[in-house]
N, C-alpha and C positions, 0 to 999 in steps of 0.2 A: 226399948222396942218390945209391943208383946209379944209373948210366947205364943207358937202355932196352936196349942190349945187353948188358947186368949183367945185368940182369932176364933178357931173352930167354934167355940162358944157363943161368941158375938153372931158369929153368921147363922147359928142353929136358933140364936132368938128373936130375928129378925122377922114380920110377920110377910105376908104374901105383898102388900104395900109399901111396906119397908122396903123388900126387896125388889119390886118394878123401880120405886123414886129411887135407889140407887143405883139400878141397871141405867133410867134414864138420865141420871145426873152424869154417871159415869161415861155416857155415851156424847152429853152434849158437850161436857167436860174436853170431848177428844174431840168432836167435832171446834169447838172455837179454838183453843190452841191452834190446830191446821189451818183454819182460817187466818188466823193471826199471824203464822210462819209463813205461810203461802201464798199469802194472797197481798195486795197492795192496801196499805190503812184506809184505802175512800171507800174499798170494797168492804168493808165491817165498819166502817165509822159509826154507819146508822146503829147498830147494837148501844152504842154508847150515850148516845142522843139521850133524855127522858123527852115523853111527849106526855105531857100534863094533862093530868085529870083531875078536874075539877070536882069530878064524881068521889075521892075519894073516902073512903065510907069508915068509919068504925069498926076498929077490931074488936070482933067478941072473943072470950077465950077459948074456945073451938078454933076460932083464925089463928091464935097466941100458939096454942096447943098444933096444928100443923104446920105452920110456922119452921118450931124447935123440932117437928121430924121430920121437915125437909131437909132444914140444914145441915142435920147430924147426919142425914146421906150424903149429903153434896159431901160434907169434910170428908165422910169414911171414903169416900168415891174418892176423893183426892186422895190418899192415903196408897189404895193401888193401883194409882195408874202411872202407864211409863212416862208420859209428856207432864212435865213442868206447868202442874194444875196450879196456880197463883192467885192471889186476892185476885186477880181481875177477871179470869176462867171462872172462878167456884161464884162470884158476885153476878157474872154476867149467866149461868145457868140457876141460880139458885132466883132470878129475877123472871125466867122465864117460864121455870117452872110455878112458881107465884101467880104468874100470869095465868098457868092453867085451872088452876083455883080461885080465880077472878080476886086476885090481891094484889092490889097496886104497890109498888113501890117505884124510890127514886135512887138510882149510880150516884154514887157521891165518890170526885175521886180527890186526894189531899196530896201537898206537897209538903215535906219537911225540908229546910234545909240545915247539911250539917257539913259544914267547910268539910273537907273541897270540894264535896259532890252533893245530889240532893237524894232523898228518899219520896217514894211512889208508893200510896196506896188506894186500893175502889172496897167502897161496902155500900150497902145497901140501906137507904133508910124505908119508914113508911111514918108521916108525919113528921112529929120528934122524936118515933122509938126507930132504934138502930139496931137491925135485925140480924146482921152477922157479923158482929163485933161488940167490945165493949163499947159502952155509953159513954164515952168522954175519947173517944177516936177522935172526933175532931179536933179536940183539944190537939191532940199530938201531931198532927198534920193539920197545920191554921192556913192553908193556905190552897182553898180549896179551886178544883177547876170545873166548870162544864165545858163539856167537848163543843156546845155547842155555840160557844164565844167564845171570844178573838182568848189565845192565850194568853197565862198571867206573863210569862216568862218568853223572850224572843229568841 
């Protein structure tokens, strides 16, 4: 765990940017948990959806480049917050704030399974780059779902 002066330091280099995309990560961060605890799955289903865009365009490395400091908010943003910020919280804001910077991407969410139970995870692609996770995730979850077909699993 860092040290408070870890911490103090990190928050002192943060630039004014920095620090809105993690106030706003942080905030949407707590907004979908609640949603997800509170509310019934049809009422946020649609979060999960992708609605395809054919328009999707080319990342230049300026997109590459805010990209890697959105995310690095979103993760610090999970870091302190009280509700259980999980791949599918930090995928599902780190997707919308994308969106405010007219960057498309698509929820990708995988199944492992490992007797007796299975494992759950969501990341985000755009194309074939995979923007909050390693490159070969899928690999470790082959057994991908969209919410928006019949499930793999009954």
């Amino acid at each position: 765990m860092p040290s408070l002066s870890h911490k103090f330091k990190t928050a002192t280099q943060l630039s004014a940017q920095q620090w809105q995309l993690f106030i706003k990560s942080w905030l949407l961060m707590f907004y979908i948990r609640l949603r997800m605890d509170l509310t019934p799955f049809k009422s946020w289903k649609k979060w999960l959806v992708n609605q395809s865009n054919t328009n999707t365009r080319e990342l230049t490395g300026n997109d590459k480049q805010l990209i890697a400091t959105i995310r690095r908010m979103v993760v610090l943003a999970s870091r302190y917050h009280p509700v259980n910020a999980n791949c599918l919280p930090k995928s599902l804001a780190l997707k919308w704030l994308l969106k405010q910077y007219n960057i498309d991407s698509e929820l990708k969410m995988g199944l492992a399974i490992e007797k007796p139970a299975f494992k759950g995870h969501a990341w985000l692609v755009h194309g074939d780059l995979v923007l909050n996770d390693n490159t070969n995730i899928a690999e470790q979850y082959p057994l991908e779902q969209n919410i928006s077909r019949r499930p793999l699993i009954n």
